[in-house]
DRENDO-1510 file (C-alpha; in Angstrom, 1 decimal, always signed):
<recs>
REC; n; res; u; v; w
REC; 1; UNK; -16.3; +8.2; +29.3 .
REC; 2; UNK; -15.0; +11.6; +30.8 .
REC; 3; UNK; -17.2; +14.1; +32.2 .
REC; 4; UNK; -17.0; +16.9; +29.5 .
REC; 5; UNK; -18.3; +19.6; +32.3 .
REC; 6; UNK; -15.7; +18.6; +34.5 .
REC; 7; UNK; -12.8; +18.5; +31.9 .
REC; 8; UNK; -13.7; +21.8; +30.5 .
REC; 9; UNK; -13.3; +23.4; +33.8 .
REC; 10; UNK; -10.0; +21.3; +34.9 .
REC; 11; UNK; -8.6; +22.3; +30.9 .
REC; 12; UNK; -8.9; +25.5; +28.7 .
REC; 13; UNK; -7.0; +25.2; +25.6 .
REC; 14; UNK; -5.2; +22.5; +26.8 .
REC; 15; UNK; -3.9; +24.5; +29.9 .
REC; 16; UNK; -4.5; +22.8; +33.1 .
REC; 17; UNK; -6.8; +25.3; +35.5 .
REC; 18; UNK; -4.2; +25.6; +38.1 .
REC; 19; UNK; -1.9; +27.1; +36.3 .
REC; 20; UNK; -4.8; +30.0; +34.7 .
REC; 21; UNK; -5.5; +30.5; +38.4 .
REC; 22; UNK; -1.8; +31.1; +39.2 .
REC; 23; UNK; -1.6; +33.4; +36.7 .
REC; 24; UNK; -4.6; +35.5; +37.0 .
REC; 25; UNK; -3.7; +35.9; +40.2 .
REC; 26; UNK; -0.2; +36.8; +40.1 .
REC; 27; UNK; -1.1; +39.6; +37.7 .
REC; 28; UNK; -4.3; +41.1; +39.5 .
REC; 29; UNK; -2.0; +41.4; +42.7 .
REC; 30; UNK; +1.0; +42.7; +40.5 .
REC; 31; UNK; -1.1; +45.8; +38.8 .
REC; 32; UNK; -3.8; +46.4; +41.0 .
REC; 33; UNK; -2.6; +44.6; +44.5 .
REC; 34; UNK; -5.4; +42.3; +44.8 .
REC; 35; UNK; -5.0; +39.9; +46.9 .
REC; 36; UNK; -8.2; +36.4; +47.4 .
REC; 37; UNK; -9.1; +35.1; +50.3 .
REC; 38; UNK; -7.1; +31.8; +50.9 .
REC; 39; UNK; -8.9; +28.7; +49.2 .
REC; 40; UNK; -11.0; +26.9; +52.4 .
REC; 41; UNK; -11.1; +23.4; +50.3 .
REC; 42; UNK; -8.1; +22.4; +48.5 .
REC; 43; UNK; -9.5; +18.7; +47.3 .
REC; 44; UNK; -10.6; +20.1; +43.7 .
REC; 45; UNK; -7.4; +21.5; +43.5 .
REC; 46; UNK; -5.1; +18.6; +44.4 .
REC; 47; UNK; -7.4; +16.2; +42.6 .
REC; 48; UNK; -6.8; +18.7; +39.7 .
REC; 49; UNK; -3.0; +19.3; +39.4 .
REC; 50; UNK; -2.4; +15.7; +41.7 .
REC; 51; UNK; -3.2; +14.1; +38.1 .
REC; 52; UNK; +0.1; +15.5; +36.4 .
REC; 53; UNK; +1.8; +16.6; +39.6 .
REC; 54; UNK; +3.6; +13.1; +39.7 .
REC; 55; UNK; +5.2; +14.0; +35.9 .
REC; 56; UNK; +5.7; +17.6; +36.6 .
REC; 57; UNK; +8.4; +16.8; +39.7 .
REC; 58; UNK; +10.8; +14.8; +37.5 .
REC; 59; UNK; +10.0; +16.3; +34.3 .
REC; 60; UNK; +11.2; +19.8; +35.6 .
REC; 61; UNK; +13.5; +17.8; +37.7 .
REC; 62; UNK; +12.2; +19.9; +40.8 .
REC; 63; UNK; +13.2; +17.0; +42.6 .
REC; 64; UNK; +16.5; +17.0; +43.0 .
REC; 65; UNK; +15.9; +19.9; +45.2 .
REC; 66; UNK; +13.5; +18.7; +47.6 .
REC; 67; UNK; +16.0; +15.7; +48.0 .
REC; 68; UNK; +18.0; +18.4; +50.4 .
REC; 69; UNK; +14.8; +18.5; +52.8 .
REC; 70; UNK; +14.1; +14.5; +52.5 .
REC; 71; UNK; +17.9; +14.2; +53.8 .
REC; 72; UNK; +17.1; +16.5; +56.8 .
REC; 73; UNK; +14.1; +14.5; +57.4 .
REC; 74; UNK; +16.2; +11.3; +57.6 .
REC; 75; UNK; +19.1; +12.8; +59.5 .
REC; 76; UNK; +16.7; +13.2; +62.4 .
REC; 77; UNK; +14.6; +9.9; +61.8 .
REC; 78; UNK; +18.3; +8.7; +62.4 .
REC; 79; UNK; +18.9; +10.4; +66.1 .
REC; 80; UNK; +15.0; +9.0; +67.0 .
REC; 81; UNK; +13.9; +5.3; +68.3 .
REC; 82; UNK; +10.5; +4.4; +66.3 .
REC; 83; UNK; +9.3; +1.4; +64.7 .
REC; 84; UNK; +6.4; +2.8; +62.5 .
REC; 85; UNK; +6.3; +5.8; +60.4 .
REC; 86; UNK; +3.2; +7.9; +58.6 .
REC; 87; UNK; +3.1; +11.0; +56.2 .
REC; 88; UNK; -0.1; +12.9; +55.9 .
REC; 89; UNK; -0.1; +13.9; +52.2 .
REC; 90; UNK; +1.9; +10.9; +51.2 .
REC; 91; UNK; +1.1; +12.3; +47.9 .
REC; 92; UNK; +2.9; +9.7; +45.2 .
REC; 93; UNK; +4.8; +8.3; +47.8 .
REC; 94; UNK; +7.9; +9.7; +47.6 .
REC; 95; UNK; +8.7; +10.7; +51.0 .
REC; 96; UNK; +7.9; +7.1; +51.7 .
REC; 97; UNK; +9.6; +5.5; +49.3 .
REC; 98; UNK; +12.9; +7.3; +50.8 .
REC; 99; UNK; +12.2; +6.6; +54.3 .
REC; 100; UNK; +11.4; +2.6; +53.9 .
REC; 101; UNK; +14.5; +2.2; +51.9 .
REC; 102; UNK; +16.5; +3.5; +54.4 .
REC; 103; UNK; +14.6; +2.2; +57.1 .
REC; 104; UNK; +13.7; -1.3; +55.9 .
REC; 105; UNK; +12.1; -2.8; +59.3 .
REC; 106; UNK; +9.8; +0.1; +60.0 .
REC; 107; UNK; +5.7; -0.3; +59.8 .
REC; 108; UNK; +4.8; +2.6; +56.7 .
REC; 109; UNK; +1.6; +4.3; +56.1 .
REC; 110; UNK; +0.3; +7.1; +54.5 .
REC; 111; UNK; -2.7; +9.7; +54.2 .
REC; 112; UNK; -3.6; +11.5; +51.1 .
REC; 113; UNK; -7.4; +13.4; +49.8 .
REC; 114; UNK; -5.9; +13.1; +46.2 .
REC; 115; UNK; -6.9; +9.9; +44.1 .
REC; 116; UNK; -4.6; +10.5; +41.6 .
REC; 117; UNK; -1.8; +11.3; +43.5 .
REC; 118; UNK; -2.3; +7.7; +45.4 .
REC; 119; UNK; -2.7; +6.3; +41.6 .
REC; 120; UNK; +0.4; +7.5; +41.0 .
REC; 121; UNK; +1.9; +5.8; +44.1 .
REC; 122; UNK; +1.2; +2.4; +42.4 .
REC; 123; UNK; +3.5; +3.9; +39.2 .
REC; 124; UNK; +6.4; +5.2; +41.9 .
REC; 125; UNK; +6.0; +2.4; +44.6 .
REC; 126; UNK; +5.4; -0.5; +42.8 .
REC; 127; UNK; +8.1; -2.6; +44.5 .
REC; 128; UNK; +7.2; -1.4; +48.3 .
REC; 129; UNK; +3.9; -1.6; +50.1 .
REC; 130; UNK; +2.5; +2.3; +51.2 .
REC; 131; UNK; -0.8; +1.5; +53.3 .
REC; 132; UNK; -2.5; +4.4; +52.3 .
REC; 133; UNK; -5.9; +5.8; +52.9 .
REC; 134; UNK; -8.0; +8.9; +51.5 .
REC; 135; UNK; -8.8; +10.8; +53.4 .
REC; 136; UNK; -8.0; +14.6; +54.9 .
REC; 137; UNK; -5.5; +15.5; +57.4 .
REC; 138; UNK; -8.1; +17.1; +59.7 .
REC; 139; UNK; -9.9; +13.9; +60.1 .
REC; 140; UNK; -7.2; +11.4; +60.3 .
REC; 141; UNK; -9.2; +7.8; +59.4 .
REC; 142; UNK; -6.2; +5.9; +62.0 .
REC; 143; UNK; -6.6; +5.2; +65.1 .
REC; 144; UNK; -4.8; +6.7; +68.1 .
REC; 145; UNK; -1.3; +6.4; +68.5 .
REC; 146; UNK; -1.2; +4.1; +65.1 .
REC; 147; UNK; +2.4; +5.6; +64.4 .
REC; 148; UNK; +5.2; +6.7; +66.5 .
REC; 149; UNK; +6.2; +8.9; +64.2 .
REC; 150; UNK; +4.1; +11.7; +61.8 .
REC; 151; UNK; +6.0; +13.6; +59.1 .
REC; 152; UNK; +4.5; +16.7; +56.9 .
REC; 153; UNK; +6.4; +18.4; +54.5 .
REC; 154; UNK; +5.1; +20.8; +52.4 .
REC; 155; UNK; +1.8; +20.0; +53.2 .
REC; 156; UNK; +0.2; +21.7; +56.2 .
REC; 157; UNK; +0.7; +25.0; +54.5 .
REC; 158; UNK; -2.6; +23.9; +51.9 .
REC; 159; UNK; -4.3; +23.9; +55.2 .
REC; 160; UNK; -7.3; +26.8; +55.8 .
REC; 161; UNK; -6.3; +28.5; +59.2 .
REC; 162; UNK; -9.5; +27.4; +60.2 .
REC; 163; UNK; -8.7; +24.0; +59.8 .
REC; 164; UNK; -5.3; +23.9; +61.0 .
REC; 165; UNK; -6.0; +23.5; +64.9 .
REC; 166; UNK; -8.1; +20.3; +63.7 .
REC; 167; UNK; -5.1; +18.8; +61.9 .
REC; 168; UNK; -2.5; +19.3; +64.9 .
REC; 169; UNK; -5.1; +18.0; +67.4 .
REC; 170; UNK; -5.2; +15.1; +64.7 .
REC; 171; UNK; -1.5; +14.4; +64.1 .
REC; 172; UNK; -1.2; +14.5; +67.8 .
REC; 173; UNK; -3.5; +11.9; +68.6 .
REC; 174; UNK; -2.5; +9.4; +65.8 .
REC; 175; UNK; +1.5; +9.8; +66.5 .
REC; 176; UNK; +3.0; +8.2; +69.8 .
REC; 177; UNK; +6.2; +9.3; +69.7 .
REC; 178; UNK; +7.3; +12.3; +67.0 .
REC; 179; UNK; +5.8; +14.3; +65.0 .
REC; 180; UNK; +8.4; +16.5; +62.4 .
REC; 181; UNK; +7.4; +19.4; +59.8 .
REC; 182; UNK; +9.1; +20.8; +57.0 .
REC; 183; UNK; +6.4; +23.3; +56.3 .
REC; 184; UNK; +6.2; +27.4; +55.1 .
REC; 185; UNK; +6.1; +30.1; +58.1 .
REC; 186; UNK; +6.4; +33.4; +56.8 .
REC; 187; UNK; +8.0; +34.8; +59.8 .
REC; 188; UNK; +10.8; +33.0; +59.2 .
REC; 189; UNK; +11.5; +33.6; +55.9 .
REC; 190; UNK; +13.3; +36.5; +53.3 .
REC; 191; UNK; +11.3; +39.3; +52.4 .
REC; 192; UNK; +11.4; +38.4; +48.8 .
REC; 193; UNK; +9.7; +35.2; +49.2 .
REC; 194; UNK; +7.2; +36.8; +51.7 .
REC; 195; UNK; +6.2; +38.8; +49.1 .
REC; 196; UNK; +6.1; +36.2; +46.1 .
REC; 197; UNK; +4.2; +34.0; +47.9 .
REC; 198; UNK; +1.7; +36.7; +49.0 .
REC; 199; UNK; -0.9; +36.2; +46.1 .
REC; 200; UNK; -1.2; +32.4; +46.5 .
REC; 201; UNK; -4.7; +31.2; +47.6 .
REC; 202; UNK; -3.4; +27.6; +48.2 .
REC; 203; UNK; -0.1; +28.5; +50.6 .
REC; 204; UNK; -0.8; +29.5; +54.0 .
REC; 205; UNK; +1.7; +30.2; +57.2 .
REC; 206; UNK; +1.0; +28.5; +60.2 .
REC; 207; UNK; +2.8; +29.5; +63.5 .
REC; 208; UNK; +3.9; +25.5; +64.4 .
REC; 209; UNK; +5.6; +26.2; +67.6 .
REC; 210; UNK; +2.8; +28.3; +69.2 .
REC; 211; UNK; +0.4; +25.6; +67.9 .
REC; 212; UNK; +2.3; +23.3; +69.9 .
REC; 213; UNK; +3.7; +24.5; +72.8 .
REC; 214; UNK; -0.1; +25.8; +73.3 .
REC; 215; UNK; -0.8; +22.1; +73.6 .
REC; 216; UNK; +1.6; +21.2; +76.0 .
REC; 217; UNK; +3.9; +19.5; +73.4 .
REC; 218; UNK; +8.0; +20.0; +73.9 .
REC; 219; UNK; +9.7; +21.6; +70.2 .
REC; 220; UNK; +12.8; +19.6; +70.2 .
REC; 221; UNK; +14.4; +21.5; +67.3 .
REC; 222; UNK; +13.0; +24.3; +65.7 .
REC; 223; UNK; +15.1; +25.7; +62.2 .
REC; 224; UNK; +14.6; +27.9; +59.8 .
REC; 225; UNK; +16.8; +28.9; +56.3 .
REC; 226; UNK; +19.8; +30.6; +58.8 .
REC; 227; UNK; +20.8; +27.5; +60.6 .
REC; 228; UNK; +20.7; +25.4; +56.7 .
REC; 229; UNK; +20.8; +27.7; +54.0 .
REC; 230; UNK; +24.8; +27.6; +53.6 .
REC; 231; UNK; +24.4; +24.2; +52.9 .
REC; 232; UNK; +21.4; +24.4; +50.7 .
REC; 233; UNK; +23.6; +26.6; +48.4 .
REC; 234; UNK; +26.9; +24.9; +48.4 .
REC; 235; UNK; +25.4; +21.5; +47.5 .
REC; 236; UNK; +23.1; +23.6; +44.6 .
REC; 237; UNK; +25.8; +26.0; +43.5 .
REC; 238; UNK; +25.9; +24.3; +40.1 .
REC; 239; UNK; +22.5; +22.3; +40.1 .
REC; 240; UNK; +20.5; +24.1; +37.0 .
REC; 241; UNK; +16.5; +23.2; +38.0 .
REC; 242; UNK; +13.2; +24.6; +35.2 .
REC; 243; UNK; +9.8; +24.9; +36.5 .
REC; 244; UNK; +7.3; +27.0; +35.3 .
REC; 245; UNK; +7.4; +28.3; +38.7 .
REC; 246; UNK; +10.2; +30.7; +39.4 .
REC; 247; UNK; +12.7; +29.0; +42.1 .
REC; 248; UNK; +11.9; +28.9; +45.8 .
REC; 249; UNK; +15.3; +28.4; +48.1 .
REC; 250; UNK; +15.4; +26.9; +51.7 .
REC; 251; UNK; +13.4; +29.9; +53.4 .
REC; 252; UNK; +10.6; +28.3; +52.1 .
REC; 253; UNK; +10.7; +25.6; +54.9 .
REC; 254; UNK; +11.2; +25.7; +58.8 .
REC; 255; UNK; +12.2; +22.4; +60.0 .
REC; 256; UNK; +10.7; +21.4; +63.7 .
REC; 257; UNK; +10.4; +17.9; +65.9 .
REC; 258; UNK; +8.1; +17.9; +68.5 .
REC; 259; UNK; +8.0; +15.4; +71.1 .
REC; 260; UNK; +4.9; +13.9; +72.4 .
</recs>
């Protein structure tokens, strides 16, 4: 049987809590330019909205979008030698999915603090074996150099910039080879999305290349919206996509490879 305490708080009125948050932040920044401390934790909230986040992608079709940034990802895994491959925030799996399907022969794994979303994995995945383990990016449960290659994408900007020196440190000591981003740096963005993302508690910007190169670590390729926001638009230009979030283009990712 359910916890009725913790349902209550995930649900009011049949309105997941997320989504209350969102808004009630949005508006107290919008009239009276409030703005919260970014959220230190994020396992409530992933173990919250990880539970419907599965549906929500292909129900909005929101998908079909992030499809442009899975392609870059396997453009470069193309141009690189490596025989095993991990995601940190694996989520459902689809990254994954993508990447052992084109990519047959390589060794998967993944890393996600969301239950649900690795239930969900199961629904997605059912025909391809993900090795995946719960657990938080900032305390990688792999040993070193499991995978030559880590990927991120979207994910490292949930990360408290407290904790973000503890999660390179980690995806540098489990990856041998590579280690690619597609991840949000606001100094490398438009204005306009600068300034939408502002209120958000859960998105943080996170200076990759300093955070690297201050370790030593070579940026093969570092990207932002200019170098592949031409072709973001001309394959969108008559792609019609609903969330109940207002659309985000290709400044909301910088694309980088680091070699280790």
């Amino acid at each position: 049987m359910p916890d009725k305490k913790k349902t209550y708080w995930k649900y009011f009125f049949g309105i997941p809590r997320y989504k209350i948050d969102w808004y009630f932040k949005y508006y107290m920044y919008k009239l009276f330019g409030i703005i919260f401390d970014k959220m230190h934790d994020q396992k409530d909230y992933w173990n919250t909205r990880g539970a419907e986040y599965f549906e929500e992608v292909f129900r909005s079709q929101h998908y079909k979008y992030e499809i442009f940034f899975q392609d870059m990802l396997i453009e470069e895994l193309l141009n690189l030698e490596f025989k095993s491959f991990f995601e940190a925030g694996c989520g459902f799996g689809w990254n994954v999915k993508r990447v052992k399907q084109e990519f047959p022969d390589v060794r998967i794994g993944g890393l996600d603090f969301s239950l649900p979303q690795l239930m969900n994995s199961k629904v997605y995945i059912p025909e391809i074996y993900m090795p995946a383990a719960r657990g938080d990016a900032c305390f990688i449960p792999f040993k070193n150099k499991s995978f030559d290659v880590g990927i991120t994408l979207g994910v490292f900007m949930n990360i408290h910039p407290a904790k973000i020196d503890n999660a390179i440190d980690e995806m540098i000591r489990v990856s041998r080879k590579y280690i690619i981003h597609l991840e949000w740096d606001q100094d490398n963005t438009k204005p306009a999305l600068r300034e939408k993302r502002i209120f958000k508690t859960n998105i943080v910007s996170h200076n990759y290349r300093r955070l690297y190169e201050s370790r030593g670590k070579k940026v093969l390729k570092f990207e932002t919206y200019k170098d592949f926001e031409g072709r973001f638009y001309q394959r969108f230009k008559s792609t019609k996509v609903s969330t109940w979030e207002s659309f985000e283009g290709p400044e909301k990712y910088i694309f980088i490879v680091i070699r280790l």
